[in-house]
N, C-alpha and C positions, 0 to 999 in steps of 0.2 A: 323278887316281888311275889307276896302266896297269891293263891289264888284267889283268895277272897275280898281283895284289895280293890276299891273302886277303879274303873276306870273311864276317865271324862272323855272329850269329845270323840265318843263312838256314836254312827248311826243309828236312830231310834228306828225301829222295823215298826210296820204298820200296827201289830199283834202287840207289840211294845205300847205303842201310845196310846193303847186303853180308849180310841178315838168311839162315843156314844155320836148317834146320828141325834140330829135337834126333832121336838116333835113337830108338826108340820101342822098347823091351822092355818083352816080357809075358811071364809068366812060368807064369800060373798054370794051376791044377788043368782047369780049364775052355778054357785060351785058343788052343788045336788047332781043337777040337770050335766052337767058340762063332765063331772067324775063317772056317769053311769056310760056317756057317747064315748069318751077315753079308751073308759076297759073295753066297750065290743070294739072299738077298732083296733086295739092294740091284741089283742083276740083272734083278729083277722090280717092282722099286717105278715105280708111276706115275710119266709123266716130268714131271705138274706136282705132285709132291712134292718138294718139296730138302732141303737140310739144316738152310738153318732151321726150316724145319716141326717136323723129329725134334727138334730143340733144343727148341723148344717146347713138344713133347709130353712129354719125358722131365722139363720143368719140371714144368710141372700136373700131370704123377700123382706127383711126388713131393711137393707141397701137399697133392695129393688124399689121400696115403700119410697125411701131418700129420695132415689133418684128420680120415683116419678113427680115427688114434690116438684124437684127441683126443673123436668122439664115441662109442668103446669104452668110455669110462665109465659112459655110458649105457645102451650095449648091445653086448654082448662077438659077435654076429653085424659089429658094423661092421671085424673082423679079418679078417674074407672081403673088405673093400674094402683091408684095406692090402696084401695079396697079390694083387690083381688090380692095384693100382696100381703095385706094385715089379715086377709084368710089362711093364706100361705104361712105366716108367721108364727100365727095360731095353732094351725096345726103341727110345725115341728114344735114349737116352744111347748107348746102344752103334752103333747106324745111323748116326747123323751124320757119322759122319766114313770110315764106310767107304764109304757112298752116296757123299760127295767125290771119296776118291778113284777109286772102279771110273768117275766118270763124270768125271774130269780136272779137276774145278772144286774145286781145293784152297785155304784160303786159312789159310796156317797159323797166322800171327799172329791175326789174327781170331777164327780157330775155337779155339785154345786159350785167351786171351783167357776170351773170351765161356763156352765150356763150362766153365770151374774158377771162375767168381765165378757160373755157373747153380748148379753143384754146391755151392759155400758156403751161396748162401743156399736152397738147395732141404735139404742138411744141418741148417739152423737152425730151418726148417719140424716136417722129419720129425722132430730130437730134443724139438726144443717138441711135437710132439703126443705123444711118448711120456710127455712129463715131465707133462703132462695127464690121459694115461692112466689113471691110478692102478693100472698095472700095473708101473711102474717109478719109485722115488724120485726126484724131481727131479733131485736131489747127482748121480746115476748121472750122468742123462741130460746134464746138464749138465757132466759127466767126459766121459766118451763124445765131446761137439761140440767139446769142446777137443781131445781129444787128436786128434780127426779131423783136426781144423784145424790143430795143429803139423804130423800127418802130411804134410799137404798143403803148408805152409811147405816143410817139408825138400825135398819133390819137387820143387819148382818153383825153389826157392834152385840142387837138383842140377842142375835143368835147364839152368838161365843158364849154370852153373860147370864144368858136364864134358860137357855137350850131349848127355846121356843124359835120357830123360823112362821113368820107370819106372812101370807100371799096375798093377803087383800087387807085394808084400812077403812074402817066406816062401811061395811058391806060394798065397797069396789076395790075390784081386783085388774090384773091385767087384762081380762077376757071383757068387762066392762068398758075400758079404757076404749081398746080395739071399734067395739061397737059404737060408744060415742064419736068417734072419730069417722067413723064410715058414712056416720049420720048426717056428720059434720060435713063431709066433702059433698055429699048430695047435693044439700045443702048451697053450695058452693056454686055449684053445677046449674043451680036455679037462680041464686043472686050472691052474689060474695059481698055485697057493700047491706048493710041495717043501720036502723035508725035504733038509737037507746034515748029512752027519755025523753022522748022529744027532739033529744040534738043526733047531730051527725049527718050525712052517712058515715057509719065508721067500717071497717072491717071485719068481717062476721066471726072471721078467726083472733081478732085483737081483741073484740071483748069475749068471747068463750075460752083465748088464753088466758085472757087476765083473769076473770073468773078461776080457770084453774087453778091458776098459779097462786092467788091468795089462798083457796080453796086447800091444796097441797101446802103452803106456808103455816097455816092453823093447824091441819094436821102433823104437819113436824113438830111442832112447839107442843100441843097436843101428845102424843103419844112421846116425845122426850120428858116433859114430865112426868109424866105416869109412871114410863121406864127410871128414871129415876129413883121416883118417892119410892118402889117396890125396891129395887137395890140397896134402898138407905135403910128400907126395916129391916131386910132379911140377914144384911151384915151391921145390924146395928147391934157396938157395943157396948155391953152395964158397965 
């Protein structure tokens, strides 16, 4: 065989796969303010903390968040632990990847990889302890982690396809989400049952789920077309 003769199933090396990082838009209400707190902390972070540490940590307080849904049924003071946790969560989710890069140790495959199946199943935790909760129907809860989880299909599908990776939809992003929810449990803490329209008492979490959830449903449909119709011009052939 000469040397110049293909040869198939050999490993592709990183340097091989020509791999370009997606551009990275953020859009939202927060993401000025919340970019400039990042860098000084990441600035200031111990230099034997890395980013896997933050990944780590932004796991566990979102279990932690799970868990204290889930023991709110027993005692609606454990809503003080799911806001202390969605601080916690915040802060690794959000640090890891700016600690990377202010300190040049990027690894992009890797870090995206790894951060969006933390965030799936750290998602699957926190909706299971809500659907535990007894402050939210299950149906919701379990609406709610689907439609999170197409969201997150579509973003990751944009990503492959137009090399755009997009953190927030409609000016809210995760760090919005977080704050709604902390609001939310306050909230809780004062009356879990409202009145809508007139009727009910309903569940304060049942209708600001459903709310979402349609809310998230338009937006899938929403930006799947758009992604779309731009797909269809840009390999449209004469």
């Amino acid at each position: 065989m000469s040397s110049s003769t293909i040869k198939f199933n050999q490993p592709v090396r990183p340097a091989q796969a020509g791999f370009k990082s997606a551009t990275r838009i953020h859009g939202s209400l927060t993401a000025a303010s919340e970019k400039r707190a990042l860098i000084w902390m990441a600035h200031r972070t111990p230099a034997w903390i890395n980013s896997d540490h933050l990944t780590a940590l932004g796991f566990i307080a979102q279990l932690g968040a799970g868990a204290s849904y889930a023991l709110a049924s027993w005692n609606r003071w454990a809503l003080l632990g799911v806001i202390f946790c969605l601080a916690l969560n915040w802060l690794g989710d959000s640090l890891d990847g700016t600690l990377a890069r202010v300190r040049n140790q990027q690894r992009p495959r890797y870090g995206f990889y790894v951060d969006h199946m933390v965030d799936s199943f750290g998602s699957l935790f926190l909706m299971g302890g809500l659907a535990l909760s007894g402050y939210m129907h299950p149906a919701v809860a379990i609406g709610l982690l689907i439609a999170f989880l197409l969201l997150s299909i579509q973003s990751y599908l944009a990503t492959y396809t137009m090399g755009e990776f997009h953190l927030s939809f409609w000016r809210f992003g995760p760090t919005e989400l977080r704050i709604l929810l902390a609001i939310g449990n306050l909230a809780l803490l004062r009356s879990p049952l409202v009145h809508f329209f007139g009727n009910g008492p309903y569940r304060l979490f049942d209708i600001g789920g459903t709310i979402g959830l349609i809310g998230m449903s338009i937006m899938l449909l929403w930006v799947t077309k758009k992604n779309t119709q731009r797909l269809y011009r840009e390999e449209l052939i004469a």
